[in-house]
mmCIF entry with sequence, helices, sheets and N, C-alpha, C, O atoms, coordinates in Angstrom:
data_MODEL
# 
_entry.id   MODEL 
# 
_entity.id                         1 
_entity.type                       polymer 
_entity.pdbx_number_of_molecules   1 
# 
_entity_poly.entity_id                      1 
_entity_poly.type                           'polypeptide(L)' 
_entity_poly.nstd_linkage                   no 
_entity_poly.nstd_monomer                   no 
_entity_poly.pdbx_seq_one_letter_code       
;(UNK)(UNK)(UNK)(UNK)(UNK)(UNK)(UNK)(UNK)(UNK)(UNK)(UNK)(UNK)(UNK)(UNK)(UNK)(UNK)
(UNK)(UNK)(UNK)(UNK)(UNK)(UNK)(UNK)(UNK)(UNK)(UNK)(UNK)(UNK)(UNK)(UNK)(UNK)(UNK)
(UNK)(UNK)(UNK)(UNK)(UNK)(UNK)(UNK)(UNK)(UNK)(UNK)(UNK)(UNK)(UNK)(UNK)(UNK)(UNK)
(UNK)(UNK)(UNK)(UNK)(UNK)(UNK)(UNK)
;
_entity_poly.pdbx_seq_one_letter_code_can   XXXXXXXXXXXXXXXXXXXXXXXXXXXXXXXXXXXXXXXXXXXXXXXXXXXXXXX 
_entity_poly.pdbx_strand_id                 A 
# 
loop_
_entity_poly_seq.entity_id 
_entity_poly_seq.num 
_entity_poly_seq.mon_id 
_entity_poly_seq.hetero 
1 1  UNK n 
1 2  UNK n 
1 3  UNK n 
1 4  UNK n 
1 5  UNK n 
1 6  UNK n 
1 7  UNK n 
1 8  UNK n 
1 9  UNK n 
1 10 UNK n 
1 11 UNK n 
1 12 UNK n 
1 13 UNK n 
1 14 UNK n 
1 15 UNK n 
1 16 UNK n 
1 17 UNK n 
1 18 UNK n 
1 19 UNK n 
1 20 UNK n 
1 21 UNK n 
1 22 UNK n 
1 23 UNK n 
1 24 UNK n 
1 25 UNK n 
1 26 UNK n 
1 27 UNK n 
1 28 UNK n 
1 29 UNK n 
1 30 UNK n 
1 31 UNK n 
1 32 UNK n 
1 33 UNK n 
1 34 UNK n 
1 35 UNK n 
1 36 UNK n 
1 37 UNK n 
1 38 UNK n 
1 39 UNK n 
1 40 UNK n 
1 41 UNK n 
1 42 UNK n 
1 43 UNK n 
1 44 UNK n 
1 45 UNK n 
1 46 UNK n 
1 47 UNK n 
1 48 UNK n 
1 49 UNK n 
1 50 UNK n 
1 51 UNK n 
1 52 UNK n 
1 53 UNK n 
1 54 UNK n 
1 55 UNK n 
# 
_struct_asym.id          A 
_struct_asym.entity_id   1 
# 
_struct_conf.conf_type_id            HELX_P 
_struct_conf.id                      HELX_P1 
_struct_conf.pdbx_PDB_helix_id       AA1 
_struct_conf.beg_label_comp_id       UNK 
_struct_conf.beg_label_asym_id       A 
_struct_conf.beg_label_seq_id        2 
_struct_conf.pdbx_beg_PDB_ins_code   ? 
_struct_conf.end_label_comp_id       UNK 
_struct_conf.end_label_asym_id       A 
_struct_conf.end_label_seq_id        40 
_struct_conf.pdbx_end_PDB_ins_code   ? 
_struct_conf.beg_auth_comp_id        UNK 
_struct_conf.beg_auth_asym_id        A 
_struct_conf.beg_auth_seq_id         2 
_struct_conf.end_auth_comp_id        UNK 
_struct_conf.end_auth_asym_id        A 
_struct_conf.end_auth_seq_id         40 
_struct_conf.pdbx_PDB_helix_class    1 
_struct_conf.details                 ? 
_struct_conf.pdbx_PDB_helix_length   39 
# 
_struct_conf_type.id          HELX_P 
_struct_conf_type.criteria    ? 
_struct_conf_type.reference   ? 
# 
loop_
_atom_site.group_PDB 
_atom_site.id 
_atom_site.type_symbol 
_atom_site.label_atom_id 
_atom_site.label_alt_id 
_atom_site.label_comp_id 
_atom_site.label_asym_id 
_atom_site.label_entity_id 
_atom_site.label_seq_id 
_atom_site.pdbx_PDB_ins_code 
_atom_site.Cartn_x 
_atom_site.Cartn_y 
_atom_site.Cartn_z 
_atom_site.occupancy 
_atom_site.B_iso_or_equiv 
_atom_site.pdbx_formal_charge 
_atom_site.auth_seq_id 
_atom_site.auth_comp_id 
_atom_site.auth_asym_id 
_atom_site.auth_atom_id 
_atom_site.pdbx_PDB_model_num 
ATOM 1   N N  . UNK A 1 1  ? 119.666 35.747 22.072 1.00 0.00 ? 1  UNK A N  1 
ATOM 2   C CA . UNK A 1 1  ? 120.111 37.010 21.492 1.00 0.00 ? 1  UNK A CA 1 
ATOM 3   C C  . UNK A 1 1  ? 119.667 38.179 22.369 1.00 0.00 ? 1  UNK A C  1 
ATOM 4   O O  . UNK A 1 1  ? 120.382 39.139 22.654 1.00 0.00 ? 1  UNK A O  1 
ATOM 5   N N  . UNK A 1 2  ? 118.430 37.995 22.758 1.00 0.00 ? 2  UNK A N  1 
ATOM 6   C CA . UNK A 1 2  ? 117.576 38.928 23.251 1.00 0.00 ? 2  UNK A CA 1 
ATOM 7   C C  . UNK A 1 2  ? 118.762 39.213 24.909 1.00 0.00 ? 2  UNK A C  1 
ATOM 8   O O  . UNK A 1 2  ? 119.308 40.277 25.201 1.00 0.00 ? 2  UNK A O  1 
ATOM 9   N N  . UNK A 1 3  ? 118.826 38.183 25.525 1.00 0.00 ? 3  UNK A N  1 
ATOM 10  C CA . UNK A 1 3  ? 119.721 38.238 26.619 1.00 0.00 ? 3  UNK A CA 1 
ATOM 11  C C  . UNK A 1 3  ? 120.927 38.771 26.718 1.00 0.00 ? 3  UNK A C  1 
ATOM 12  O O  . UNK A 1 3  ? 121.236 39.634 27.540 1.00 0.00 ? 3  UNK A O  1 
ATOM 13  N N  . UNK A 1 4  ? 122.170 37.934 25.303 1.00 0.00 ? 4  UNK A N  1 
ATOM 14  C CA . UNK A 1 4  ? 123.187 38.915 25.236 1.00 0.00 ? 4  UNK A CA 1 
ATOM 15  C C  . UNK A 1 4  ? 122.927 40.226 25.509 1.00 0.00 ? 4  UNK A C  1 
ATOM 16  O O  . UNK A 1 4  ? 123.560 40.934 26.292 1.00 0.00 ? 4  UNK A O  1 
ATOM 17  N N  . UNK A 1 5  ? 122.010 40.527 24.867 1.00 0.00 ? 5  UNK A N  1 
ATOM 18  C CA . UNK A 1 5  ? 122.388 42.186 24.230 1.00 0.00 ? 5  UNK A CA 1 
ATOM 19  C C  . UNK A 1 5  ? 121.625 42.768 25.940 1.00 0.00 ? 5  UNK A C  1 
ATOM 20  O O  . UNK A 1 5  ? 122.070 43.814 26.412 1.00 0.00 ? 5  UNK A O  1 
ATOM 21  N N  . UNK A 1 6  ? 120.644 42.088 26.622 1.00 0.00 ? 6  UNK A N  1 
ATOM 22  C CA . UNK A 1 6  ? 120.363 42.754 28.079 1.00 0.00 ? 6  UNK A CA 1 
ATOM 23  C C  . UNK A 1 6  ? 121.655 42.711 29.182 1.00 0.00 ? 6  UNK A C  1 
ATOM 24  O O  . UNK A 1 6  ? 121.784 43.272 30.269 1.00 0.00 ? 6  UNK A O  1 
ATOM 25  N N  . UNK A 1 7  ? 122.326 42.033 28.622 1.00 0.00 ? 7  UNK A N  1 
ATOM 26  C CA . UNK A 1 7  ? 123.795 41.638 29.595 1.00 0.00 ? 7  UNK A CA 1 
ATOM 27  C C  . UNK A 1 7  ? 124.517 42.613 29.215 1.00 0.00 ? 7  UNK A C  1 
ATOM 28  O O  . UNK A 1 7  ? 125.273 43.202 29.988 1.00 0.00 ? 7  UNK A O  1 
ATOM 29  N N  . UNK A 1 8  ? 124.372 42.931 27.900 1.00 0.00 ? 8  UNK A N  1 
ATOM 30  C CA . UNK A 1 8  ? 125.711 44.165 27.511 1.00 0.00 ? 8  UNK A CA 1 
ATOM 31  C C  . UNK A 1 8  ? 125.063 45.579 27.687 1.00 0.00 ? 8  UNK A C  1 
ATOM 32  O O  . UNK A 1 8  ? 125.859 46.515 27.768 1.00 0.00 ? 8  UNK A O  1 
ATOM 33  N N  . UNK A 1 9  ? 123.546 45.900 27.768 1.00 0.00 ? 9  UNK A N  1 
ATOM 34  C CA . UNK A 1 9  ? 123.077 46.478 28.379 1.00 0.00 ? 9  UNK A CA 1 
ATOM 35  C C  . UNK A 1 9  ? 123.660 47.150 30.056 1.00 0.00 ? 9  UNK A C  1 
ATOM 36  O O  . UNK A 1 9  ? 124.273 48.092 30.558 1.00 0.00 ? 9  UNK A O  1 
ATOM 37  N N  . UNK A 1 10 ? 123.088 46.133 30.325 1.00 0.00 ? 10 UNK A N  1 
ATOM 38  C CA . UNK A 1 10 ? 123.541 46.155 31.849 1.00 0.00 ? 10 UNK A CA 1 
ATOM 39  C C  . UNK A 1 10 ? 125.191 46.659 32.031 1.00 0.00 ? 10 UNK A C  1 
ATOM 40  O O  . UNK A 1 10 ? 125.358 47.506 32.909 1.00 0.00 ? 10 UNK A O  1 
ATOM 41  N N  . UNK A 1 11 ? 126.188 46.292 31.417 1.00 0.00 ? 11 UNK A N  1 
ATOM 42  C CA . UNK A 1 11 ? 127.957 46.246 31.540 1.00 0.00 ? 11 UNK A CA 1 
ATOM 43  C C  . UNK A 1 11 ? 127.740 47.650 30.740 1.00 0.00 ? 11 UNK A C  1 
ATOM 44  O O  . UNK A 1 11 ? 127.878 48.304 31.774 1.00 0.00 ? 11 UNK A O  1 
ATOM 45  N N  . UNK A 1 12 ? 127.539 48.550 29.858 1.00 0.00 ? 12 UNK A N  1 
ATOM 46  C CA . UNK A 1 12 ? 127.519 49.616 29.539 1.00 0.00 ? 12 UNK A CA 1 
ATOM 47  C C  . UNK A 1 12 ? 127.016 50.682 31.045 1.00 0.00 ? 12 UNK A C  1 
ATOM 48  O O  . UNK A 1 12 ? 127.675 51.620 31.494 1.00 0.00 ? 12 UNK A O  1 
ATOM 49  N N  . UNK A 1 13 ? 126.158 50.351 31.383 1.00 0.00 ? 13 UNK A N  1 
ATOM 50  C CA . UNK A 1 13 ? 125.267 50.961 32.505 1.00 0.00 ? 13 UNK A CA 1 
ATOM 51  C C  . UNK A 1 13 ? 125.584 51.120 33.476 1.00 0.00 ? 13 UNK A C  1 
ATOM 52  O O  . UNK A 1 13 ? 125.338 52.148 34.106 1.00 0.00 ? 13 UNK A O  1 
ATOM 53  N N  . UNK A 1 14 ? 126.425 49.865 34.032 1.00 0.00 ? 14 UNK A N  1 
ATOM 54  C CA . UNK A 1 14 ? 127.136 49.798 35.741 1.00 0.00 ? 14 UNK A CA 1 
ATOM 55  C C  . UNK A 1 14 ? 128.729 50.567 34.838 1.00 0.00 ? 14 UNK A C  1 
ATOM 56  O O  . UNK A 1 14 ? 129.017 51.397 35.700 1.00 0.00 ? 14 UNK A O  1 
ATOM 57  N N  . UNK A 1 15 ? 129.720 50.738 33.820 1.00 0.00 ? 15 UNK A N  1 
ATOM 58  C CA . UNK A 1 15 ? 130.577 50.661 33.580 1.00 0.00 ? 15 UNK A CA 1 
ATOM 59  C C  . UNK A 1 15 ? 130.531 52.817 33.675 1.00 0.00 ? 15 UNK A C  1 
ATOM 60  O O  . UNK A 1 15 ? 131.178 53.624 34.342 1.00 0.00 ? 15 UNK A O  1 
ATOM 61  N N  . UNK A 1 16 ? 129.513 52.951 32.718 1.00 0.00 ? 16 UNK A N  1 
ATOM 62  C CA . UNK A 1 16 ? 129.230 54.255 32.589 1.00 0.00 ? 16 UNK A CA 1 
ATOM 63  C C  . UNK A 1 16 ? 128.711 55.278 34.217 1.00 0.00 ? 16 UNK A C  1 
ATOM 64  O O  . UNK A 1 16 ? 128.924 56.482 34.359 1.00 0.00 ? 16 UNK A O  1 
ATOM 65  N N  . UNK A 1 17 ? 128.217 54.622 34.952 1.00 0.00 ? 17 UNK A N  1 
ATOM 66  C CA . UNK A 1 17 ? 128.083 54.593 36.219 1.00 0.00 ? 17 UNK A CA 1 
ATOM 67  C C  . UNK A 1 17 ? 129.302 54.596 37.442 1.00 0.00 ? 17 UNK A C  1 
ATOM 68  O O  . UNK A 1 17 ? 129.483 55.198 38.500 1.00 0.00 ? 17 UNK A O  1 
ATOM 69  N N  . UNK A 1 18 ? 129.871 53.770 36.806 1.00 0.00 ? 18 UNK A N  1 
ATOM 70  C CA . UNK A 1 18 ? 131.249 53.663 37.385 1.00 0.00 ? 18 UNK A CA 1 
ATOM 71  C C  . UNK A 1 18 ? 132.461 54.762 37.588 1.00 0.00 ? 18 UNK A C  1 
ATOM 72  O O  . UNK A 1 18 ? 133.198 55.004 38.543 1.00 0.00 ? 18 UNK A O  1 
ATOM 73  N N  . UNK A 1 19 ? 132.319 55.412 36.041 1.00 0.00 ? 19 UNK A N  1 
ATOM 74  C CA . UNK A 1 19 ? 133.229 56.508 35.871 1.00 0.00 ? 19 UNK A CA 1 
ATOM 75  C C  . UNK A 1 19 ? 132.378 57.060 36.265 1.00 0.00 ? 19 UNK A C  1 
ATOM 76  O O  . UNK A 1 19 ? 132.617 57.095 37.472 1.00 0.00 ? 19 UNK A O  1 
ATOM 77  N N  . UNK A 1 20 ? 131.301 57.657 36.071 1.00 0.00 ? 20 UNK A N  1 
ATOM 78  C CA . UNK A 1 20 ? 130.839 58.952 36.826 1.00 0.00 ? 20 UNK A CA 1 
ATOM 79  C C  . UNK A 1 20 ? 131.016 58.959 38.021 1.00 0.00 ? 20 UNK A C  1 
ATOM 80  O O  . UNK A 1 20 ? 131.855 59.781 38.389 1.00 0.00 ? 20 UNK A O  1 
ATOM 81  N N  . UNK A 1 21 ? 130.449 58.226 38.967 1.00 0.00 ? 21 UNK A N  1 
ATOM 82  C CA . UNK A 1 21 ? 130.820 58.380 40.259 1.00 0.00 ? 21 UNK A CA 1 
ATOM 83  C C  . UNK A 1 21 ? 132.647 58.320 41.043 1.00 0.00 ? 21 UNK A C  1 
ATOM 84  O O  . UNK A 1 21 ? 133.054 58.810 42.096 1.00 0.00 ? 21 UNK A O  1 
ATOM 85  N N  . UNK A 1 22 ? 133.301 57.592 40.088 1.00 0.00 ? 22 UNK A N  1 
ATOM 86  C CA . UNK A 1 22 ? 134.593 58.159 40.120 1.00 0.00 ? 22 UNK A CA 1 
ATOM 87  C C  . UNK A 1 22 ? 134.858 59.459 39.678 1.00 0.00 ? 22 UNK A C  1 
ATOM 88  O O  . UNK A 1 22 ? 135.419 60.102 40.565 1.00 0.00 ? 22 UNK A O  1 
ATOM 89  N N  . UNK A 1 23 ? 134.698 60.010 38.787 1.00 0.00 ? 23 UNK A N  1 
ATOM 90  C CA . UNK A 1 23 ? 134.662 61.626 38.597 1.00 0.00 ? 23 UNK A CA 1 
ATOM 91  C C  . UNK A 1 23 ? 134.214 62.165 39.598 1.00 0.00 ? 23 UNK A C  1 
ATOM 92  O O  . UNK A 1 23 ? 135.121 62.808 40.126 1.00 0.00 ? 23 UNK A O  1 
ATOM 93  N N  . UNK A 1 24 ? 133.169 62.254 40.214 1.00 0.00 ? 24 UNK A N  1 
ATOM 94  C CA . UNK A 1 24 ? 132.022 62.640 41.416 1.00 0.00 ? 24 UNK A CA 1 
ATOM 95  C C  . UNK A 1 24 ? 132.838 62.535 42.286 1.00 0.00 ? 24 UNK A C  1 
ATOM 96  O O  . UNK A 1 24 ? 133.174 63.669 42.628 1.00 0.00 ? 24 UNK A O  1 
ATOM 97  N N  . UNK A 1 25 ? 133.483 61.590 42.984 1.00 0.00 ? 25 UNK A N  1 
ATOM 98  C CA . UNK A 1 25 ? 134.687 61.194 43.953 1.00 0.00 ? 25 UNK A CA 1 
ATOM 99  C C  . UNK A 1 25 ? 136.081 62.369 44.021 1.00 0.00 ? 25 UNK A C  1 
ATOM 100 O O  . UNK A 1 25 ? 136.677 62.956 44.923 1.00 0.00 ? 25 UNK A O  1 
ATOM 101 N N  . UNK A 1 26 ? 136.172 62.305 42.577 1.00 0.00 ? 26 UNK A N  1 
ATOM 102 C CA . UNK A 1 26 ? 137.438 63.404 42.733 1.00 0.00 ? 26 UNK A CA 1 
ATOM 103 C C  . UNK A 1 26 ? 137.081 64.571 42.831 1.00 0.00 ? 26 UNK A C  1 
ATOM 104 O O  . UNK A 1 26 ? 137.751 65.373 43.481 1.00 0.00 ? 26 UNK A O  1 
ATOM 105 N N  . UNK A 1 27 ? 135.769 64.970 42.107 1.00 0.00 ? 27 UNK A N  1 
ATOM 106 C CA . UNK A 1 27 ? 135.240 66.682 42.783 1.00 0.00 ? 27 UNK A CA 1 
ATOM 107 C C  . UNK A 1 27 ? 134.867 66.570 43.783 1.00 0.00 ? 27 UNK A C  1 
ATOM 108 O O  . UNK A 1 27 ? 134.957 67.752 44.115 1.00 0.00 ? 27 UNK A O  1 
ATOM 109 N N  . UNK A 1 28 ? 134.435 66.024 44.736 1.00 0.00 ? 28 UNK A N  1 
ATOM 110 C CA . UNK A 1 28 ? 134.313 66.156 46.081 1.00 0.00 ? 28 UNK A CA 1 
ATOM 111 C C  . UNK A 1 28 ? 135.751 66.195 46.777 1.00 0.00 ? 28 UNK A C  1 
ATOM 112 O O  . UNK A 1 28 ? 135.681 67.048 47.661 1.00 0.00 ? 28 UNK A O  1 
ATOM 113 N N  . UNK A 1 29 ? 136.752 65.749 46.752 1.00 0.00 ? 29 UNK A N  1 
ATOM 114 C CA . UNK A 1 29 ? 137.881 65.929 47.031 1.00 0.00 ? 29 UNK A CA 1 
ATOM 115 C C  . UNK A 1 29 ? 138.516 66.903 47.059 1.00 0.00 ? 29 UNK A C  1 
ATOM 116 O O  . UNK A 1 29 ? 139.003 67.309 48.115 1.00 0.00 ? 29 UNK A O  1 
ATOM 117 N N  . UNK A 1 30 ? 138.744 67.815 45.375 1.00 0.00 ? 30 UNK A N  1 
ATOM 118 C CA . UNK A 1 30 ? 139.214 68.719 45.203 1.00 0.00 ? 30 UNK A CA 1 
ATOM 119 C C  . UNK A 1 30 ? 138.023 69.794 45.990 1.00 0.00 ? 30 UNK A C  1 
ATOM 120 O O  . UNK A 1 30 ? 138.637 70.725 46.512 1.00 0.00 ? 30 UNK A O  1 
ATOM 121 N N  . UNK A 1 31 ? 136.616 69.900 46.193 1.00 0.00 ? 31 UNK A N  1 
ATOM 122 C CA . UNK A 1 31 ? 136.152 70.877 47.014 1.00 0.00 ? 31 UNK A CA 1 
ATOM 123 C C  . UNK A 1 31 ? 136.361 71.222 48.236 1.00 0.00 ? 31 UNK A C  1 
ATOM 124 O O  . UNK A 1 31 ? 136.405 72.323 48.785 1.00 0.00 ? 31 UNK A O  1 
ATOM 125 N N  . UNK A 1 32 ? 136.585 69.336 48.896 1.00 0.00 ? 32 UNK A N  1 
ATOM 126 C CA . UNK A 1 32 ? 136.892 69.647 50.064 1.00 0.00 ? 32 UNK A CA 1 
ATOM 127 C C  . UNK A 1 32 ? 138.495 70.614 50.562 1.00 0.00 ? 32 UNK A C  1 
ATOM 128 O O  . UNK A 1 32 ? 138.864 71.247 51.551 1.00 0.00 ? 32 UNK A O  1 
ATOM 129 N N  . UNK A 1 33 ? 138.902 70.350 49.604 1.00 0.00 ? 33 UNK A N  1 
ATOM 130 C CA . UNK A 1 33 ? 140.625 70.977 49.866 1.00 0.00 ? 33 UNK A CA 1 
ATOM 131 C C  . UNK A 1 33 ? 140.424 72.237 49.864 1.00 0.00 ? 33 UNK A C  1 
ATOM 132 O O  . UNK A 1 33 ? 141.054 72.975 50.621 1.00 0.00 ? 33 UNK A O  1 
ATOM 133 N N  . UNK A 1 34 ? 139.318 72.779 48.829 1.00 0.00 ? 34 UNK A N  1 
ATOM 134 C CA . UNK A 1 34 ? 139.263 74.151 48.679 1.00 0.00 ? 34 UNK A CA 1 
ATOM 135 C C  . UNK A 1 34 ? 138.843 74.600 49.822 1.00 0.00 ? 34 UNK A C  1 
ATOM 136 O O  . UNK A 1 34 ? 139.496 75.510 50.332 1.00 0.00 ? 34 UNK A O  1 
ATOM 137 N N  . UNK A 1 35 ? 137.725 74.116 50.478 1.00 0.00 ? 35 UNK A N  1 
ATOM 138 C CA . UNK A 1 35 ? 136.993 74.704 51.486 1.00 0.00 ? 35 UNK A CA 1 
ATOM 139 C C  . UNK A 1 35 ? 138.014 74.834 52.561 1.00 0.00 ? 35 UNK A C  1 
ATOM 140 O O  . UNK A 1 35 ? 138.243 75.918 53.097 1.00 0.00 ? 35 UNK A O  1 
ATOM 141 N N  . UNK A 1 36 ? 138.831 73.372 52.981 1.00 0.00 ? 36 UNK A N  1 
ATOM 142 C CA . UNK A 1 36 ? 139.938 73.389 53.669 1.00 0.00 ? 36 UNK A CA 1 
ATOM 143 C C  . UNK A 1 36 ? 140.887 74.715 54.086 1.00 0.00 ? 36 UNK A C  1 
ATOM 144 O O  . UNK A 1 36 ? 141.093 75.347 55.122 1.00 0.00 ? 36 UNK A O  1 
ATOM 145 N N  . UNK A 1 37 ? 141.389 74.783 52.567 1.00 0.00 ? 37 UNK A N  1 
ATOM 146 C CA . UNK A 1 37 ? 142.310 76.099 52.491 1.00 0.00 ? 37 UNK A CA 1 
ATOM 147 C C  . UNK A 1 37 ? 142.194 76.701 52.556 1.00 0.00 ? 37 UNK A C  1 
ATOM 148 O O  . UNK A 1 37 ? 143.053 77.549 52.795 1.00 0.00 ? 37 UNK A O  1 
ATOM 149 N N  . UNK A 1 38 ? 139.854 77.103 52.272 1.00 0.00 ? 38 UNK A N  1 
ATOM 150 C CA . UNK A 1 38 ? 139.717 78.746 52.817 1.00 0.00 ? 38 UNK A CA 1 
ATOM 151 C C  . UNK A 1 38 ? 139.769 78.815 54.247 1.00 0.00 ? 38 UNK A C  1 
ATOM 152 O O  . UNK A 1 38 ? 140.007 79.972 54.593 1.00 0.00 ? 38 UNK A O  1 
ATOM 153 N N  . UNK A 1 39 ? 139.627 77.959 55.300 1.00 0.00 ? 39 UNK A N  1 
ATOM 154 C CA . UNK A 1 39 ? 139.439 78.451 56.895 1.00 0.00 ? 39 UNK A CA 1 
ATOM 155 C C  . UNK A 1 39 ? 141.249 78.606 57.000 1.00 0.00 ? 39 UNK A C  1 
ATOM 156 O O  . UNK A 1 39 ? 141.727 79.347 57.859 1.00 0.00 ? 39 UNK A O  1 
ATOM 157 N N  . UNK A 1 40 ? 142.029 77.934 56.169 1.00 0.00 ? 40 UNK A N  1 
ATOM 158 C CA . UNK A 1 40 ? 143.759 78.626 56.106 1.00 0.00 ? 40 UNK A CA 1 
ATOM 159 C C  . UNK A 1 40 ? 144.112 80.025 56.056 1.00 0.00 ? 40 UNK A C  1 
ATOM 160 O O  . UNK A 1 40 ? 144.899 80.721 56.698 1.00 0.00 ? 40 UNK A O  1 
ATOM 161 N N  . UNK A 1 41 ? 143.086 80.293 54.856 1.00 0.00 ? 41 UNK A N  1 
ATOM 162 C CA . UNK A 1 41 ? 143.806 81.619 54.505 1.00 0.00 ? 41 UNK A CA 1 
ATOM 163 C C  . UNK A 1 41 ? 142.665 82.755 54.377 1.00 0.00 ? 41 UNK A C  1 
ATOM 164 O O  . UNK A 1 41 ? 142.482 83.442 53.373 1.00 0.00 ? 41 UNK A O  1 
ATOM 165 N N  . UNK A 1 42 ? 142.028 82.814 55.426 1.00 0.00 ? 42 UNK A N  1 
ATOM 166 C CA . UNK A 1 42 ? 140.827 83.764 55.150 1.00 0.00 ? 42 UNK A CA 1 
ATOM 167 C C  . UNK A 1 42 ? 141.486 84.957 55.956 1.00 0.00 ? 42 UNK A C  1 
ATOM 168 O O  . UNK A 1 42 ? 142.602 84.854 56.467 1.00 0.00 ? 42 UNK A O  1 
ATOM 169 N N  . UNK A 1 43 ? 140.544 86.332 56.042 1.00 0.00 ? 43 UNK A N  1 
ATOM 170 C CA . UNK A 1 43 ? 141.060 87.296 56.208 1.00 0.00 ? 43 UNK A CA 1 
ATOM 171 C C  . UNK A 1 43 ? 140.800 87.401 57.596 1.00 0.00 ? 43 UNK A C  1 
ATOM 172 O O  . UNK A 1 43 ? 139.780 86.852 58.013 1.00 0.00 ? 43 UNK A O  1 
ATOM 173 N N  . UNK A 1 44 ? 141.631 88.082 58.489 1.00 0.00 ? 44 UNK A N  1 
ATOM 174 C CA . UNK A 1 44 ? 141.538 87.847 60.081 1.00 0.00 ? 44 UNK A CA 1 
ATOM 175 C C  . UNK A 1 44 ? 141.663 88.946 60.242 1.00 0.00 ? 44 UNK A C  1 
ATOM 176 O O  . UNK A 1 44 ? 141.671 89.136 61.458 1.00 0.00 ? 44 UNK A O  1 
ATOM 177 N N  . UNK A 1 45 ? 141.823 90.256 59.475 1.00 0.00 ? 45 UNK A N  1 
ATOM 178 C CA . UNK A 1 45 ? 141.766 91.561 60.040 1.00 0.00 ? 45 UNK A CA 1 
ATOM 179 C C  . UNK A 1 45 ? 140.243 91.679 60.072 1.00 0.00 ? 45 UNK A C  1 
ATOM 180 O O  . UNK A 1 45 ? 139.497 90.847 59.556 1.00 0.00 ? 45 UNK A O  1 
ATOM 181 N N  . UNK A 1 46 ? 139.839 92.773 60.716 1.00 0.00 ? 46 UNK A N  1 
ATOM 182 C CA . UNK A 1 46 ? 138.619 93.327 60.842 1.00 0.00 ? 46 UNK A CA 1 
ATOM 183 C C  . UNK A 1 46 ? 137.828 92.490 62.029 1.00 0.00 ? 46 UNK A C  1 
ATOM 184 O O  . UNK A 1 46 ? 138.472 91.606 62.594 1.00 0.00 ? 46 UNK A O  1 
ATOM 185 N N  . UNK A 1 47 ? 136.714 92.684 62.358 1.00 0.00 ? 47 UNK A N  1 
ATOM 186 C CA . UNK A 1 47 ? 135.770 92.774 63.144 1.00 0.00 ? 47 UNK A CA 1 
ATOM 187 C C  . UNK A 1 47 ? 135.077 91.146 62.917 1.00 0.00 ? 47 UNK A C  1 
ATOM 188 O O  . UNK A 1 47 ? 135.325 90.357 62.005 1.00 0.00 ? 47 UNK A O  1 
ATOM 189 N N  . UNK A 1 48 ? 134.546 91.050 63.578 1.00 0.00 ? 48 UNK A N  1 
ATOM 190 C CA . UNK A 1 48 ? 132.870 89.869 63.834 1.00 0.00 ? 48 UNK A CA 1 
ATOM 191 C C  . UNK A 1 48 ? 133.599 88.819 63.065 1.00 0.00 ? 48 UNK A C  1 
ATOM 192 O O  . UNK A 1 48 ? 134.825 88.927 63.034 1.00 0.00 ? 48 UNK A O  1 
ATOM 193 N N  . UNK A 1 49 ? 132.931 87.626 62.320 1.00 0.00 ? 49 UNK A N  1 
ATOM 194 C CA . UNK A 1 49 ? 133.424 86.900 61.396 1.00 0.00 ? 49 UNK A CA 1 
ATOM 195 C C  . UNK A 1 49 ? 133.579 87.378 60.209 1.00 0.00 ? 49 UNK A C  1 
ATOM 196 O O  . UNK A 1 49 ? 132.858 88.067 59.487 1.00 0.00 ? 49 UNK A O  1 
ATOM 197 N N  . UNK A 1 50 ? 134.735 86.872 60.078 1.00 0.00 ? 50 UNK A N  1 
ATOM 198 C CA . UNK A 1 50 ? 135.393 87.083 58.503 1.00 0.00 ? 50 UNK A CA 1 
ATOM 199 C C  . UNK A 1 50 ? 134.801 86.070 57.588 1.00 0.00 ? 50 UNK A C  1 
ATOM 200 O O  . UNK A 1 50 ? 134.412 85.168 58.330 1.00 0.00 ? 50 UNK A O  1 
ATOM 201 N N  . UNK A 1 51 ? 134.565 85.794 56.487 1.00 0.00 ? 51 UNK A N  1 
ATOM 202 C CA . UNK A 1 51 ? 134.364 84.446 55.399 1.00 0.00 ? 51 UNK A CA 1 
ATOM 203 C C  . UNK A 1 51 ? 135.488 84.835 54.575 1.00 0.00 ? 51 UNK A C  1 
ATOM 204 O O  . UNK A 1 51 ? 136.007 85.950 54.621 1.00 0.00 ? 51 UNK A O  1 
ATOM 205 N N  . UNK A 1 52 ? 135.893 83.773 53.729 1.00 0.00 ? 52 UNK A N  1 
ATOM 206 C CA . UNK A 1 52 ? 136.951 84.136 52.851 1.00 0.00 ? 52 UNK A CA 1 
ATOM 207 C C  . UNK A 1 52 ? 136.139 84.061 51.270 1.00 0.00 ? 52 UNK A C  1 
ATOM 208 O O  . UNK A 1 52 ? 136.800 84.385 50.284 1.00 0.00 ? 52 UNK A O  1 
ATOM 209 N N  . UNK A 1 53 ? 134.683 83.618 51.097 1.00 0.00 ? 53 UNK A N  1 
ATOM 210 C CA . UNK A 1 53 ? 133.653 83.730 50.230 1.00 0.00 ? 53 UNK A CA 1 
ATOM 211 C C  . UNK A 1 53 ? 132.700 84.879 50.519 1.00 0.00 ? 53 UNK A C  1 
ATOM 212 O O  . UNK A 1 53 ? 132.392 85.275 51.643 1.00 0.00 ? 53 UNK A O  1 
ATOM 213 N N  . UNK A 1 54 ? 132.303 85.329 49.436 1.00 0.00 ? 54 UNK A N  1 
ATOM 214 C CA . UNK A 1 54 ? 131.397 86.495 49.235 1.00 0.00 ? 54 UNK A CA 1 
ATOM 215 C C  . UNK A 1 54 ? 130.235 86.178 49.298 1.00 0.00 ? 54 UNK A C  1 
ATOM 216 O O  . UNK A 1 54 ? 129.734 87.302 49.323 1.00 0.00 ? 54 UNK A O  1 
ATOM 217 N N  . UNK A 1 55 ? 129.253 85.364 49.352 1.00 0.00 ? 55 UNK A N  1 
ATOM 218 C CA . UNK A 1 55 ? 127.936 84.756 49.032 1.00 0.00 ? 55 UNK A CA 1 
ATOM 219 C C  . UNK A 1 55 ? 127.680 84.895 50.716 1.00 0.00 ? 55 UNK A C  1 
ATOM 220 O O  . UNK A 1 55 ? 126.620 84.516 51.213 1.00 0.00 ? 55 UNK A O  1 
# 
């Protein structure tokens, strides 16, 4: 008994693990695109380097 329930333990744990780091996978994706698109469309008037972020 004691085992089942450490086995279903475990399959909750790697399963719940699983989606997160698939979630994790797709925000890194969608950031990278963002970052991507800012060296696309940043501002090129003016002087020295431009950033297309304020920070």
């Amino acid at each position: 008994m004691l085992a089942l329930l450490l086995v279903l333990l475990i399959i909750v744990v790697l399963f719940g693990a699983g989606f997160a780091l698939h979630i994790l996978w797709w925000i890194a994706v969608a950031a990278l695109v963002l970052w991507l698109l800012g060296f696309l469309f940043r501002d090129r008037s003016g002087s020295g380097r431009s950033r297309w972020y304020r920070w």
